[in-house]
C-alpha positions as CSV (number, residue, x, y, z in Angstrom):
1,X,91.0,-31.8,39.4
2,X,93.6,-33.0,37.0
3,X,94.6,-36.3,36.2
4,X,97.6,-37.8,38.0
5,X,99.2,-41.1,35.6
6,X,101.7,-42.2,37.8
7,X,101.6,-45.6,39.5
8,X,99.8,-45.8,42.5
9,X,101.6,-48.2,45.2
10,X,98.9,-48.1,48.2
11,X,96.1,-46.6,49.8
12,X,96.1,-44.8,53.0
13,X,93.2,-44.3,55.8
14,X,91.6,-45.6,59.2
15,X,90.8,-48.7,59.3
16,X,88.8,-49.6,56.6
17,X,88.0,-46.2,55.4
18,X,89.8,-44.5,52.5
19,X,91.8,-41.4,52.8
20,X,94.2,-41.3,49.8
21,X,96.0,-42.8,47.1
22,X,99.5,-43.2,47.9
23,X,101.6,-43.0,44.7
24,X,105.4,-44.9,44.1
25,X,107.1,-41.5,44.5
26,X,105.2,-40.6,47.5
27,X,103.1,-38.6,46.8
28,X,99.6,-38.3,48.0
29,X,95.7,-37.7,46.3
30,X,93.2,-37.0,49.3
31,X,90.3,-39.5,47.9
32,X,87.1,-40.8,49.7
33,X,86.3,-43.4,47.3
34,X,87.9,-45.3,44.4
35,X,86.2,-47.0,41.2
36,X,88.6,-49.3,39.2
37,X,87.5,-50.6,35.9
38,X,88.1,-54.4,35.3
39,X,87.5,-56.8,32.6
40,X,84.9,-59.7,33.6
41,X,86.0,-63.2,32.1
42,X,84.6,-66.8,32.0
43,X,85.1,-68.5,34.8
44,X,85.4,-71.8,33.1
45,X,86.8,-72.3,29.6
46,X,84.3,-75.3,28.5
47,X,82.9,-73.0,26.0
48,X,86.2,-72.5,24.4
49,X,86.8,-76.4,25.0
50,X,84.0,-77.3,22.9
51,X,84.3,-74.5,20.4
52,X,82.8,-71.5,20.8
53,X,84.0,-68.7,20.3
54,X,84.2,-65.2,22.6
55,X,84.1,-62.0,22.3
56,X,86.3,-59.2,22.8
57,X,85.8,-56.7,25.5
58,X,84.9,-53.2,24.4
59,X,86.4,-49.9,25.6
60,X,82.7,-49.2,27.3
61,X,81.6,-52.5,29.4
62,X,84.3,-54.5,29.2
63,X,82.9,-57.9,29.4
64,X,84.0,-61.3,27.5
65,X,81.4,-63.3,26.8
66,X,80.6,-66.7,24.2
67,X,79.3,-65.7,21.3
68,X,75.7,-66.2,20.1
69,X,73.5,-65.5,17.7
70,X,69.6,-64.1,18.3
71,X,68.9,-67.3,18.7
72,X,71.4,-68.5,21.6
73,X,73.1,-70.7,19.3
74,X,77.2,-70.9,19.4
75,X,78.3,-71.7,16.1
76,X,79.1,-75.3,17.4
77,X,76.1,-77.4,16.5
78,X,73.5,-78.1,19.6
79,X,75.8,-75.8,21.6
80,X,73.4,-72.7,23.1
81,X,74.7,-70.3,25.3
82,X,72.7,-68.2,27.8
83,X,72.9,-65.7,30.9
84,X,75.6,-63.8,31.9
85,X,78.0,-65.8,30.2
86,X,76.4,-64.7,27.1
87,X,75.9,-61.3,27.1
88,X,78.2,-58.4,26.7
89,X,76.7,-56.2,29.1
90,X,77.5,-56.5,33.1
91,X,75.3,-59.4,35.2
92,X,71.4,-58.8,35.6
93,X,69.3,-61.2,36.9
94,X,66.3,-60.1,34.6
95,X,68.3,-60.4,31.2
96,X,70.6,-63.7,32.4
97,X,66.7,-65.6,32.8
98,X,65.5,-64.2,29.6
99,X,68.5,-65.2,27.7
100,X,68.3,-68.0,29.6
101,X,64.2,-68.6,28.3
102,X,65.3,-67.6,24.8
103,X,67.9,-70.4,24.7
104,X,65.6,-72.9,26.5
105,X,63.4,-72.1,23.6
106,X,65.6,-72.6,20.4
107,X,67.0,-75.8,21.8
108,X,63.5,-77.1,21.9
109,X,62.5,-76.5,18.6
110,X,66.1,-77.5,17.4
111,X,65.5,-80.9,19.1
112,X,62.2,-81.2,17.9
113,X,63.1,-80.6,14.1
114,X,64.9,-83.8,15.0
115,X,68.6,-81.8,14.4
């Protein structure tokens, strides 16, 4: 299987089902499933609006998130950032609520140092 750079224009099958790739000089690839890589971007820009900064997507994951340090903290004082809005890795329920705990946490103490 080689690898075919041209651009594709549309898909082709039954109903619902794929069948192949159609490409702009017509031209087929015979295909039963497709996996297209995509960049995942806040939904809202608040963070940015109150001046946090993001990261960049990588090659691998491909994920912009706001970024914090170990302890959730943004860089902008009493701004903590948590879930899947913090992370760099794709959404999981399990590391969004412990990010989510960790942040929880360091806002606590932050507010109880009397900061």
């Amino acid at each position: 299987m080689g690898l075919d750079e041209g651009p594709v224009s549309g898909f082709d099958g039954p109903g619902s089902e794929l069948r192949a790739a159609v490409f702009a000089d017509g031209g087929e690839l015979s295909i039963g499933a497709l996996l297209v890589r995509t960049t995942l971007h806040q939904r809202s820009s608040l963070a940015s609006a109150l001046g946090a900064s993001l990261t960049e997507p990588d090659e691998m994951l491909s994920v912009e998130a706001i970024k914090v340090d170990a302890m959730s903290r943004t860089g902008v004082s009493g701004l903590y950032a948590a879930g899947d809005a913090a992370t760099s890795v794709p959404p999981f329920m399990a590391a969004a609520t412990a990010s989510g705990y960790l942040a929880g946490a360091a806002a606590a103490v932050q507010l109880a140092a009397g900061y």
